[in-house]
KEKE-99099 format. One line per field, with one value per residue (C-alpha): residue in three letters; x, z, y. Coordinates in Angstrom, 2 decimals. Last residue first. Example, Ala and Ser with C-alpha at 12.3 -4.5 7.8 and 13.67 -1.06 7.14 Angstrom:
<nodes>
aa = c(Ser / Ala)
px = c(13.67 / 12.30)
pz = c(7.14 / 7.80)
py = c(-1.06 / -4.50)
</nodes>
This chain:
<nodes>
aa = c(Unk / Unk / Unk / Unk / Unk / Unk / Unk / Unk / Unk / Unk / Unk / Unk / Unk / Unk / Unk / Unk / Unk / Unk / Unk / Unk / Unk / Unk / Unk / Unk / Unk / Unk / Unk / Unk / Unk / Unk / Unk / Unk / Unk / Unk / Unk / Unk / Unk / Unk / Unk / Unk / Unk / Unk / Unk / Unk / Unk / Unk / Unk / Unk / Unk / Unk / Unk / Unk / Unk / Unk / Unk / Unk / Unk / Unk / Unk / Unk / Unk / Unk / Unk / Unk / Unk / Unk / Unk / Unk / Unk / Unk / Unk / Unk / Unk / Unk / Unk / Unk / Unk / Unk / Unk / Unk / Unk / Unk / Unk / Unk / Unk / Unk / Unk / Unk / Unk / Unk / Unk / Unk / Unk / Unk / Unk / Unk / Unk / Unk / Unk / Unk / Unk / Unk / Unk / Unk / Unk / Unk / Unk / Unk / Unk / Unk / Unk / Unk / Unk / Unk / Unk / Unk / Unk / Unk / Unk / Unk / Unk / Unk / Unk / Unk / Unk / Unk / Unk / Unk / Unk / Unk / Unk / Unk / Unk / Unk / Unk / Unk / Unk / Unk / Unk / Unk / Unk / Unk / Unk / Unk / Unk / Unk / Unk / Unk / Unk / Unk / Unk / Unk / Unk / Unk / Unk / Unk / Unk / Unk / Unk / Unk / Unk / Unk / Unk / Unk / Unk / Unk / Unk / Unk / Unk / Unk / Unk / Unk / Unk / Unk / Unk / Unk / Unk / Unk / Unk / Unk / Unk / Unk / Unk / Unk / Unk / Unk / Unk / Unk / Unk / Unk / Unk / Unk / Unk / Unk / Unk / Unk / Unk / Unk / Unk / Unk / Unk / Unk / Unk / Unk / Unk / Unk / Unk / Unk / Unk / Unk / Unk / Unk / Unk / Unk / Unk / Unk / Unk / Unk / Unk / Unk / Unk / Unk / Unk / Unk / Unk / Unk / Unk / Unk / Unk / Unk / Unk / Unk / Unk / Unk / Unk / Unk / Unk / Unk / Unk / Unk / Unk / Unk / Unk / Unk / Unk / Unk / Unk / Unk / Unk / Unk / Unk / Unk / Unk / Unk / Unk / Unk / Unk / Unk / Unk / Unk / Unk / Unk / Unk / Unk / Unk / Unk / Unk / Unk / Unk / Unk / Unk / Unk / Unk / Unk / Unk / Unk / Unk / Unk / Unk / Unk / Unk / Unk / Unk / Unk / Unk / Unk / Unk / Unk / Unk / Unk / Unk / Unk / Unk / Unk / Unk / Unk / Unk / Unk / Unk / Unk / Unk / Unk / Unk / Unk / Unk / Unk / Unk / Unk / Unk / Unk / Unk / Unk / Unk / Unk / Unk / Unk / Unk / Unk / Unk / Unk / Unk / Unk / Unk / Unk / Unk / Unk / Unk / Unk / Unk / Unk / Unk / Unk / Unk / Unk / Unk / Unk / Unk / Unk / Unk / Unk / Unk / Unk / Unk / Unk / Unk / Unk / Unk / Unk / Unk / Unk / Unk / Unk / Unk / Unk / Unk / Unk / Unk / Unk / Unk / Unk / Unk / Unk / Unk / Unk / Unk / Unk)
px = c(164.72 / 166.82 / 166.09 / 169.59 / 169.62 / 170.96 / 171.71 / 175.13 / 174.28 / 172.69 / 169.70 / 168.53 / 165.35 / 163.01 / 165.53 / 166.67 / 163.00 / 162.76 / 166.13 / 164.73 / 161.89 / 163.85 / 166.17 / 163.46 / 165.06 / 166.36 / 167.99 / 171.78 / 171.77 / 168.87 / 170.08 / 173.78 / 171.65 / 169.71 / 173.24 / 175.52 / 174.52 / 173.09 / 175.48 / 178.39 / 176.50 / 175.45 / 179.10 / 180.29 / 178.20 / 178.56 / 182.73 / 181.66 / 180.39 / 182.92 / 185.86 / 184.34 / 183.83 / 187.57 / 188.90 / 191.54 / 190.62 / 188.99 / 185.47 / 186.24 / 186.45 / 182.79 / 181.34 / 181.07 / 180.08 / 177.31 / 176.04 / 175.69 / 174.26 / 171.67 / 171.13 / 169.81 / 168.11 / 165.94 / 164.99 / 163.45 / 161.58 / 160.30 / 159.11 / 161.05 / 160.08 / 163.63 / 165.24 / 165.49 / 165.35 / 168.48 / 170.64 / 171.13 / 170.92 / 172.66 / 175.76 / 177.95 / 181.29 / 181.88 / 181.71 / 184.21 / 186.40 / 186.68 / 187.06 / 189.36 / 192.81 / 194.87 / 196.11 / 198.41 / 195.78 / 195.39 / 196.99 / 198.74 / 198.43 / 194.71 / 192.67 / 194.08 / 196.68 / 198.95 / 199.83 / 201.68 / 204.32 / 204.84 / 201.60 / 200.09 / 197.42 / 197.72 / 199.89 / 197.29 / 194.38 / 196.69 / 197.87 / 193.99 / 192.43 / 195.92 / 194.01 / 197.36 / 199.20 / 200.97 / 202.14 / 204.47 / 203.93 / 206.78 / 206.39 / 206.43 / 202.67 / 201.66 / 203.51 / 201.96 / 198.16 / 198.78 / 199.72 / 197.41 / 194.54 / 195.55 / 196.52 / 194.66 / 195.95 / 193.12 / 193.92 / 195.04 / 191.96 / 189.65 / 191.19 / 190.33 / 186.98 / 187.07 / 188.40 / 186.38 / 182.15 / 182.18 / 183.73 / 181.82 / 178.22 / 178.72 / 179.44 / 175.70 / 174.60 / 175.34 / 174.73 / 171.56 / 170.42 / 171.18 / 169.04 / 166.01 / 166.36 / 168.21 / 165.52 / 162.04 / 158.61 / 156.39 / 158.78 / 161.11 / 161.01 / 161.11 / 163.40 / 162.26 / 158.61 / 158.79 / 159.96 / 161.71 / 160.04 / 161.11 / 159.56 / 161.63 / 163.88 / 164.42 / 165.35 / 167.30 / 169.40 / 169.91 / 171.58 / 173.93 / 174.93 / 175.36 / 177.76 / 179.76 / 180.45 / 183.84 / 185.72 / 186.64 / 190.16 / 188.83 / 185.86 / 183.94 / 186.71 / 186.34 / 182.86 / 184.34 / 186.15 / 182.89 / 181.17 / 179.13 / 175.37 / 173.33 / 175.44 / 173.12 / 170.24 / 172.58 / 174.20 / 174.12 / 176.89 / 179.59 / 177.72 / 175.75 / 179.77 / 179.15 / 182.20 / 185.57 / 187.90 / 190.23 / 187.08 / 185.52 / 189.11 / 189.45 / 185.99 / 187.41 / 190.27 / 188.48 / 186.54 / 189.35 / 190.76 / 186.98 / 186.78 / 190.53 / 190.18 / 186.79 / 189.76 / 189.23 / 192.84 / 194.05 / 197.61 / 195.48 / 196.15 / 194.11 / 190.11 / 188.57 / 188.17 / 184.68 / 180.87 / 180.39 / 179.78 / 182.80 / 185.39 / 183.29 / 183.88 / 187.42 / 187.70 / 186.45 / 183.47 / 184.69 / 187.27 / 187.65 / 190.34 / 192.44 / 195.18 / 194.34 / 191.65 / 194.62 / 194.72 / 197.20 / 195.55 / 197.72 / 201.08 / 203.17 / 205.95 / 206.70 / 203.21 / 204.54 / 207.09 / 204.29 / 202.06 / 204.90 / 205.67 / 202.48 / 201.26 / 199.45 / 196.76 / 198.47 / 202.46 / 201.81 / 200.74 / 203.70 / 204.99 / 207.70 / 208.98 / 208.79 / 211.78 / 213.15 / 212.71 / 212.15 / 214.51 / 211.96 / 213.05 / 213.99 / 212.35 / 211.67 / 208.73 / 208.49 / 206.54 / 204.67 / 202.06 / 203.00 / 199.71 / 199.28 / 200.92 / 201.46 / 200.34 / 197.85 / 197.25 / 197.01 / 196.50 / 199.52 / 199.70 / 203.41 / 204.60 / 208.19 / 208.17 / 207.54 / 208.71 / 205.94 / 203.25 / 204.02 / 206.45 / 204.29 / 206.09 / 205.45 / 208.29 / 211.03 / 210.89 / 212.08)
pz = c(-75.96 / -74.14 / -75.34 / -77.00 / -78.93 / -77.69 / -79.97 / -79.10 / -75.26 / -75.43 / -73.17 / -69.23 / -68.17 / -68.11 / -67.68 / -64.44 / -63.48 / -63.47 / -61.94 / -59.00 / -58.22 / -58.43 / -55.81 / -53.37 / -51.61 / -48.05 / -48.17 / -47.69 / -48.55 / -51.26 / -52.66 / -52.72 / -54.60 / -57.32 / -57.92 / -59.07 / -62.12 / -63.68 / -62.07 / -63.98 / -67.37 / -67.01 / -65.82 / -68.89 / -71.18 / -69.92 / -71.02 / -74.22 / -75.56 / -73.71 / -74.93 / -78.44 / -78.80 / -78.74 / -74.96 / -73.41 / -75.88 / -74.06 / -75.90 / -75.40 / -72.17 / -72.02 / -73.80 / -70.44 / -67.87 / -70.84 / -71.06 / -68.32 / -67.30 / -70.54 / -69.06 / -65.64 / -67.58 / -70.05 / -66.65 / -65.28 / -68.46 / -68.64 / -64.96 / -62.27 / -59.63 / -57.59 / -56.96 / -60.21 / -62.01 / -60.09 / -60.45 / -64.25 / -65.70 / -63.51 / -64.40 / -65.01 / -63.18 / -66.63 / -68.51 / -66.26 / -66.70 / -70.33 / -71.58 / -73.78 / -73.17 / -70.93 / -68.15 / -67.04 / -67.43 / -70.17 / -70.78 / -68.18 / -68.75 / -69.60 / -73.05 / -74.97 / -77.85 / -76.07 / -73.65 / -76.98 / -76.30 / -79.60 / -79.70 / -82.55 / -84.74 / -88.22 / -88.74 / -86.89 / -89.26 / -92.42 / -91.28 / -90.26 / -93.09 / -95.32 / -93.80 / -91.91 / -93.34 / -95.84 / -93.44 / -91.70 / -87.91 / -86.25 / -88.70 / -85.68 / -86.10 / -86.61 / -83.52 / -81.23 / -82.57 / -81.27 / -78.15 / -77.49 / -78.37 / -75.16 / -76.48 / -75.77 / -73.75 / -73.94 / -70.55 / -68.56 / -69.57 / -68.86 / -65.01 / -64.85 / -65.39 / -63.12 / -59.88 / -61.06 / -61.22 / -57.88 / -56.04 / -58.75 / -57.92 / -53.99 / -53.70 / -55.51 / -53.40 / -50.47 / -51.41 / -52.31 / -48.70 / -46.83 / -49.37 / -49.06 / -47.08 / -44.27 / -44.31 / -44.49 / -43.23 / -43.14 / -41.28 / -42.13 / -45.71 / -48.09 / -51.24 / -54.50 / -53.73 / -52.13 / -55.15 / -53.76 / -54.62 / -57.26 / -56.66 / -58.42 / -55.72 / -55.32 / -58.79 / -58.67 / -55.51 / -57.09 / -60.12 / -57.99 / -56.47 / -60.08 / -61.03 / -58.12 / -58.61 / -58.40 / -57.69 / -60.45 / -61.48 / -65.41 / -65.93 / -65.68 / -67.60 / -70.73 / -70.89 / -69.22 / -72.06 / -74.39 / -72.50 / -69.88 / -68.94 / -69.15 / -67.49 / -64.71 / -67.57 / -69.49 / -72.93 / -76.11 / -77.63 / -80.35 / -81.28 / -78.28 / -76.73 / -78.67 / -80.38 / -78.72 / -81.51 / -79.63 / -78.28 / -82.14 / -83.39 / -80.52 / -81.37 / -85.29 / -84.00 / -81.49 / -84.63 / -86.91 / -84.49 / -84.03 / -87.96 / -87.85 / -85.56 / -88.15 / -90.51 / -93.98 / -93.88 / -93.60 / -92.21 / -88.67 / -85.51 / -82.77 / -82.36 / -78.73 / -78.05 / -78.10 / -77.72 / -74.41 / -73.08 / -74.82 / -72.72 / -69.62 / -69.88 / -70.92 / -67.61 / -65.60 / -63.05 / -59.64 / -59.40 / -55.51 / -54.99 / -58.34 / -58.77 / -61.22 / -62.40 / -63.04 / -61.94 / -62.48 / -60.86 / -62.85 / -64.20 / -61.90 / -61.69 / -58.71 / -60.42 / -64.04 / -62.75 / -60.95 / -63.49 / -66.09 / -63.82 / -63.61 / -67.25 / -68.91 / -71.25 / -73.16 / -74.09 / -77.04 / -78.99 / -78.08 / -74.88 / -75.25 / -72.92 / -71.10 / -68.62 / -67.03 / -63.36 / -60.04 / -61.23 / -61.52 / -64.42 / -62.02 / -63.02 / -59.44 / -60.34 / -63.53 / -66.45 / -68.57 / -71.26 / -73.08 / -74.49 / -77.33 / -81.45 / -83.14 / -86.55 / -87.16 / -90.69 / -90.36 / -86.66 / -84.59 / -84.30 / -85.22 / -82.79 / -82.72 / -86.29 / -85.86 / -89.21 / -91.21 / -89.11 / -90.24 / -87.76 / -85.93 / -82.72 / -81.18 / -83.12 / -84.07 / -86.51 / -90.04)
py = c(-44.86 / -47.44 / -51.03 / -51.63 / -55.13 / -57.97 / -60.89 / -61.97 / -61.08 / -64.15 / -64.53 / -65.91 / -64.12 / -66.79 / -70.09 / -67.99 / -68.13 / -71.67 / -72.44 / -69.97 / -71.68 / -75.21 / -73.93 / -72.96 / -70.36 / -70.35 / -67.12 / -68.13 / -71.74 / -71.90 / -68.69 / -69.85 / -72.92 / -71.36 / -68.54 / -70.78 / -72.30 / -69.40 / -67.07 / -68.76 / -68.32 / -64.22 / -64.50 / -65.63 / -64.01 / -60.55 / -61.76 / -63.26 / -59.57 / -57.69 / -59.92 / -59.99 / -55.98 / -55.93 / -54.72 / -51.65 / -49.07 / -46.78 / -47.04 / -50.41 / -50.72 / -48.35 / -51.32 / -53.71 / -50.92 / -49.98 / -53.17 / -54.03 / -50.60 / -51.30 / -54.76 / -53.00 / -50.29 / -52.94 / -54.49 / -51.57 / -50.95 / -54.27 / -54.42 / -55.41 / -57.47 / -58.14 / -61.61 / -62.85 / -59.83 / -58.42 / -62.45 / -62.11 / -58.54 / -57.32 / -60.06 / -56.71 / -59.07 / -60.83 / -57.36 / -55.71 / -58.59 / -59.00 / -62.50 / -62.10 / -59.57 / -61.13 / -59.48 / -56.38 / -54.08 / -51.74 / -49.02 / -46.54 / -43.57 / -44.64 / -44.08 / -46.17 / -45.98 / -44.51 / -47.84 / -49.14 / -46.45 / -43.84 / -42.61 / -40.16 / -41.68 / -41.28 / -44.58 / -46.48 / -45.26 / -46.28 / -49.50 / -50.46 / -49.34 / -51.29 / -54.54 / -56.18 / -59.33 / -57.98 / -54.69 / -57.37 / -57.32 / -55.73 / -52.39 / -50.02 / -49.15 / -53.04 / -54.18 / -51.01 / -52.16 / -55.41 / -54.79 / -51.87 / -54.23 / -56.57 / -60.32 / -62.96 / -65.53 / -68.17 / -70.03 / -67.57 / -65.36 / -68.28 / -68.75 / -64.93 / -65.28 / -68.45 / -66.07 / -63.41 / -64.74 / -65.49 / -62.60 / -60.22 / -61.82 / -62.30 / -58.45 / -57.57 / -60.39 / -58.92 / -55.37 / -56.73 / -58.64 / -55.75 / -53.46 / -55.79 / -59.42 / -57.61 / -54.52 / -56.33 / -54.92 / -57.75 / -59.68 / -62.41 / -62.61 / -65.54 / -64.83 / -66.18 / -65.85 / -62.96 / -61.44 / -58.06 / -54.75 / -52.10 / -48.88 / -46.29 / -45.21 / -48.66 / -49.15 / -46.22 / -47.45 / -50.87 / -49.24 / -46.81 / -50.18 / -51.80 / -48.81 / -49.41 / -53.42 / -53.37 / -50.25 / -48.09 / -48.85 / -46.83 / -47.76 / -44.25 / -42.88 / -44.28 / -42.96 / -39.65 / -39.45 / -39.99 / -37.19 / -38.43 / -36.26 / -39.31 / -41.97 / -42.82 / -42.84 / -45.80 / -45.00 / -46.57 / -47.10 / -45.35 / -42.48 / -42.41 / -41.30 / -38.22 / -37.31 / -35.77 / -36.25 / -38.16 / -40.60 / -40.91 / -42.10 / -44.39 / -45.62 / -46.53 / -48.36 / -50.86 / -51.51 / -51.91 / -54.74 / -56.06 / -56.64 / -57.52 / -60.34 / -61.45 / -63.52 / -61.42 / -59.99 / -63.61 / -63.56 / -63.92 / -61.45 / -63.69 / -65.28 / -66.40 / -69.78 / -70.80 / -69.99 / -69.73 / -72.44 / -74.30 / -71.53 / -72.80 / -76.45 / -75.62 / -73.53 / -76.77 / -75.12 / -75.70 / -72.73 / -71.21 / -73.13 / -72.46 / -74.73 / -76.46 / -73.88 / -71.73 / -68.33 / -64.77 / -62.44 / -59.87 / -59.76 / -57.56 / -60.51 / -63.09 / -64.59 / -64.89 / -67.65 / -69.74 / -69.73 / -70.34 / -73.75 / -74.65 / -74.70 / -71.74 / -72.98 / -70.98 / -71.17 / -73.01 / -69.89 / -67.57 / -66.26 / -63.61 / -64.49 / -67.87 / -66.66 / -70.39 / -70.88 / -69.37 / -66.22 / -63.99 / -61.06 / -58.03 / -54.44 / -53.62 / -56.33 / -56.95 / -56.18 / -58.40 / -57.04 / -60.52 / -61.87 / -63.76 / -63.50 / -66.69 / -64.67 / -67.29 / -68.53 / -72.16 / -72.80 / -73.58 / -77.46 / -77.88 / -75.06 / -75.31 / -74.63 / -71.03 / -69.48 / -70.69 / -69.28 / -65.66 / -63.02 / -60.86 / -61.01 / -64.88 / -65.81 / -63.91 / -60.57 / -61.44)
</nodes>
């Protein structure tokens, strides 16, 4: 049988006495190395199997002389304050892995991620798939994938802020005090900022959770179950069959990208943690219900589009607009206080208004 950590069933990984009944032991290991030489500050981890995550120190600091990304602790993290476990519980939970039961919900999201790289090949509608934003209107479904694809950080949200500019929005005086009755730094100046302030807070724990769950990238697990390392018992025959009609031979073909995904783990998505819109714009900003149904919809949309090219399940999006939505929500009353000179309590109030669970959204876009 294939060793541990590669498919092989939970029986033949008796080093790990508390893996959970049924799990394949399968994590993330999309390492590659730099100049294609192993580190040699201590012993090689890979593959890296179940009990490898919560990463310790000393596989921290071996994985970071490699091209694995960003890779964080909160134990050594200094701009982490919020416990990752504490954060992992807020929202909902360690993420699921590849399971010998072919009713475990993994393959649900597996078969998912399988079905919307079917629709992208064949060219579809991306509205098909999701529902798309109006600064997305004319997208294809590659250009979908596209759109997310080493885009910089928070670019979508600034082409949001323009429309709702363009379209009237005004700042809530009463969250942010003005200086003059015509305002420039506490308008646009003041957005950018926090625009910038949302994605440089919300990463550095983001990316302490992905350390700590270790899930692994769809590609990886769809490129075991095409070459037969994952034993076709414990797959749903949909999801042998699909994969064997699909034509890539390197796991980084079945996404979108030349390249694949990134070299970090899989849950919670990135680009959905840093599309907090939805969180700090209504707070500040007076929208009305149709201007806040297009900020969640560009959430939404920057979050789903990883999907569409194959780089995320539906869970890492979903938990990862949660995560931020919850890191901002703690966060943001007093950098407002600091900064702006909010009231704090003001702004706890009307963070309790707006604040939801991405779990139960519902597209408002007509």
């Amino acid at each position: 049988p294939p060793p541990p950590g590669n498919g092989s069933p939970p029986t033949s990984s008796p080093n790990n006495p508390t893996l959970p009944v049924g799990d394949l032991n399968i994590r993330f290991n999309k390492i590659d190395f730099i100049n294609d030489i192993p580190p040699t500050n201590g012993p090689n981890p890979l593959p890296m199997e179940f009990d490898d995550y919560p990463l310790d120190r000393d596989t921290a600091e071996w994985l970071r002389d490699t091209k694995a990304v960003s890779v964080v602790r909160y134990q050594d993290c200094g701009e982490c304050d919020i416990p990752t476990s504490e954060l992992v519980e807020a929202i909902g939970g360690l993420p699921t892995h590849p399971s010998t039961d072919l009713s475990d919900p993994y393959w649900e999201e597996l078969w998912e991620v399988i079905q919307v790289q079917q629709f992208r090949l064949l060219g579809h509608d991306p509205r098909r798939v999701m529902p798309i934003p109006h600064i997305w209107a004319d997208f294809n479904i590659s250009q979908v994938a596209e759109a997310v694809h080493d885009e910089f950080p928070g670019v979508y949200h600034i082409d949001l802020i323009l429309q709702l500019l363009a379209d009237g929005a005004t700042m809530d005086r009463d969250i942010i005090p003005s200086h003059s009755e015509t305002e420039f730094l506490r308008g646009p100046v003041m957005l950018s900022d926090l625009n910038t302030w949302a994605i440089g807070t919300v990463g550095p724990h983001n990316f302490g959770v992905k350390w700590y769950a270790g899930r692994a990238r769809p590609e990886e697990v769809a490129h075991k179950i095409k070459i037969g390392q994952i034993p076709p018992e414990y797959v749903p025959r949909q999801i042998r069959e699909a994969l064997a009609g699909m034509d890539f031979t390197e796991a980084t073909g079945f996404t979108a990208y030349p390249e694949g995904s990134p070299r970090h783990p899989s849950w919670p998505a990135m680009h959905s943690a840093a599309s907090a819109g939805s969180m700090w714009l209504p707070i500040v900003m007076n929208l009305t219900d149709a201007q806040w149904c297009h900020v969640k919809s560009v959430d939404y949309a920057v979050a789903y589009a990883r999907t569409v090219a194959g780089v995320h399940f539906p869970s890492d999006n979903i938990d990862g607009l949660n995560l931020g939505q919850e890191i901002l929500a703690r966060k943001l009353p007093r950098h407002l206080a600091e900064r702006y000179g909010s009231d704090p309590d003001r702004v706890r109030r009307k963070i309790e208004d707006y604040r939801f669970d991405w779990k139960s959204y519902t597209s408002c876009i007509t």
